[in-house]
N, C-alpha and C positions, 0 to 999 in steps of 0.2 A: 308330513314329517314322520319319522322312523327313529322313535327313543330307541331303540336296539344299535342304533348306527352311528356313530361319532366321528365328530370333522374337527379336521387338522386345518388352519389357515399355513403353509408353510414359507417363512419367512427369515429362514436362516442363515442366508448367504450371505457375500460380502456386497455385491451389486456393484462390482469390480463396470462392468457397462456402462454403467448409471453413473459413476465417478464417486460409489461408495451411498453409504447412508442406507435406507428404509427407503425400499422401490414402493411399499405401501402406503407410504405418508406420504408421497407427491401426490398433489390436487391436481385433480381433473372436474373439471366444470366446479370449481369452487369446492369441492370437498375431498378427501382423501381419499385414494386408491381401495385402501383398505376397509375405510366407511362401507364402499359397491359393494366391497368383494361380503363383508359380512352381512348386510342388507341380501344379498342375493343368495346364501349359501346358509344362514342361520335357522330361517323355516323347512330346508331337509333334510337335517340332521337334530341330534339332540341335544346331549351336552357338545359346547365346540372350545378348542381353545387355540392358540397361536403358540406355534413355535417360533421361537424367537431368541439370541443371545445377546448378551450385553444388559445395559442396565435395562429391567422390565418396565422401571418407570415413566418410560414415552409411551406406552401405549395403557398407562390408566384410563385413561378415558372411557374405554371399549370393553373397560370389565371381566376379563377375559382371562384365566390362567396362560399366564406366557409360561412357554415349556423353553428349556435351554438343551440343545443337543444333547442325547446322554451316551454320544460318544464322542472325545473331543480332535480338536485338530479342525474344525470345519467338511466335514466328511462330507458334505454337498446334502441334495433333498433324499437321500434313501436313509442315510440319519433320520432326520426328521420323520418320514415312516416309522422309523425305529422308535422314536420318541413319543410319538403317537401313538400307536401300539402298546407300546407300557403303560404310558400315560392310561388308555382306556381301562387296560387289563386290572390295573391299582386303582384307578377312581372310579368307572364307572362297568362294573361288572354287568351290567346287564346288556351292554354292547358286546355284540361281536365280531363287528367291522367296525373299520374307521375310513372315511371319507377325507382325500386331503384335499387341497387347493392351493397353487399357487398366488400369492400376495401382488402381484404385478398383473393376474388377469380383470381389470372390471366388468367382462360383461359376460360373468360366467352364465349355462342356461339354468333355468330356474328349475328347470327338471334333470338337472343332470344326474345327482345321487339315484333317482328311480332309474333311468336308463343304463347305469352301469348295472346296479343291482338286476333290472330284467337281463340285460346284458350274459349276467355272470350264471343266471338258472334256465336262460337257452342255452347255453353251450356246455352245462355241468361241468365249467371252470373254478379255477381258487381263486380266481381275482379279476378286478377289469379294470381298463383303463379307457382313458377318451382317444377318438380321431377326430382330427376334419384335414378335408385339402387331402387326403389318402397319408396324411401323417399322424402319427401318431403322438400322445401328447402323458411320457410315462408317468408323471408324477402328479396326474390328475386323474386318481385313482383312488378303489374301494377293496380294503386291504382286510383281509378274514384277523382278527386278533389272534388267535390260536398260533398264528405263524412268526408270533415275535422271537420268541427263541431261536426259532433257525433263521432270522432276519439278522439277530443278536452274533450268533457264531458266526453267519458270512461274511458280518463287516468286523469282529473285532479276529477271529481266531484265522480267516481266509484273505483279510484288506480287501476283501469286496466294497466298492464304492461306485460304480457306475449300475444303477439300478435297473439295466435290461439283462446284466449278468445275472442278477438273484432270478427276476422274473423269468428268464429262462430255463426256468426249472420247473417250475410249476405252468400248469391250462390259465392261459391269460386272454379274457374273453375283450372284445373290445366293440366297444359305442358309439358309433359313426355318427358324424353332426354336419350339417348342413355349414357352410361360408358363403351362403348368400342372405341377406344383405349384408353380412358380414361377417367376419369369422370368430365365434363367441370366447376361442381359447385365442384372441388374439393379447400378445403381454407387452408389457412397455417396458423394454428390458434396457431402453437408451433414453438419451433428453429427448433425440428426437421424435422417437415413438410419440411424445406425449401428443405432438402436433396431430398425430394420424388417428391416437385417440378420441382425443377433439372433435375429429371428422367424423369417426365411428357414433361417437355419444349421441351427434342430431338422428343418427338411422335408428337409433335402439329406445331413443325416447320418445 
């Protein structure tokens, strides 16, 4: 783990796919999406917290500062960087990245933060993101703090809101991951994903 690095669980969409609701509260194998995602993502990072809007009090459980977009309209996950970003810059100054994650991946790898982070000091980039399957996966990514400001101007003074536009401006190093036995950024973005999950959980446990 790396207290200088702080993770974002991002969780702030409509989940319009899903026919709405917390893509992270639907059980898989008897526990919640969300339970993995923070089981798997909590020992490489330091402080972590969930972006999340609406009422915070569905996810007491998990103990967790819920962050609410801090640019409104539902601006999609490059908000949520944004929120993250500040979020660290104000609470936890000793970070200077932030680490986010999708709320809908459960089988993120357990090394993923070190691999972005190596990722981003071989190519003397400003940022990394994941791959597998030779695609890429932008919002599973390790985000310098330093760059909130100009993350800030792009989405409120430019309407920049699809997050390969901002990324396009800056060296974006990327982390290539293996999909065999199975693809660890795979996400359950439908009901019926869950079924395929299911199938995934027996390979990964």
């Amino acid at each position: 783990m790396s207290d200088e690095i702080a993770g974002v669980i991002l969780a702030g969409g409509l989940a319009r796919r899903m026919g709405g609701g917390d893509k992270g509260l639907r059980t898989l194998g008897g526990e919640p999406i969300l339970s993995r995602i923070i089981d798997r993502t909590r020992g490489q990072v330091g402080p972590l917290a969930l972006n999340a809007n609406g009422d915070p009090a569905r996810f007491a459980e998990y103990d967790l500062p819920v962050l609410p977009d801090v640019v409104d309209g539902f601006a999609g996950p490059l908000a949520g960087v944004l929120t993250g970003l500040e979020w660290a810059a104000r609470e936890a100054p000793q970070c200077e990245w932030v680490a986010t994650f999708p709320s809908d991946a459960p089988f993120l790898p357990k090394d993923l933060v070190e691999r972005l982070s190596r990722a981003i000091d071989a190519e003397g980039a400003d940022m990394a993101c994941a791959q597998s399957g030779g695609r890429d996966h932008p919002v599973i990514g390790l985000w310098p703090v330093s760059l909130a400001a100009d993350l800030r101007r792009a989405m409120v003074d430019e309407d920049i809101k699809k997050v390969d536009r901002w990324t396009g401006r800056f060296r974006l190093a990327v982390a290539a991951f293996e999909t065999e036995p199975f693809d660890p950024f795979f996400n359950a973005n439908r009901p019926e994903d869950l079924d395929e999950a299911a199938r995934i959980l027996a390979l990964a446990e």
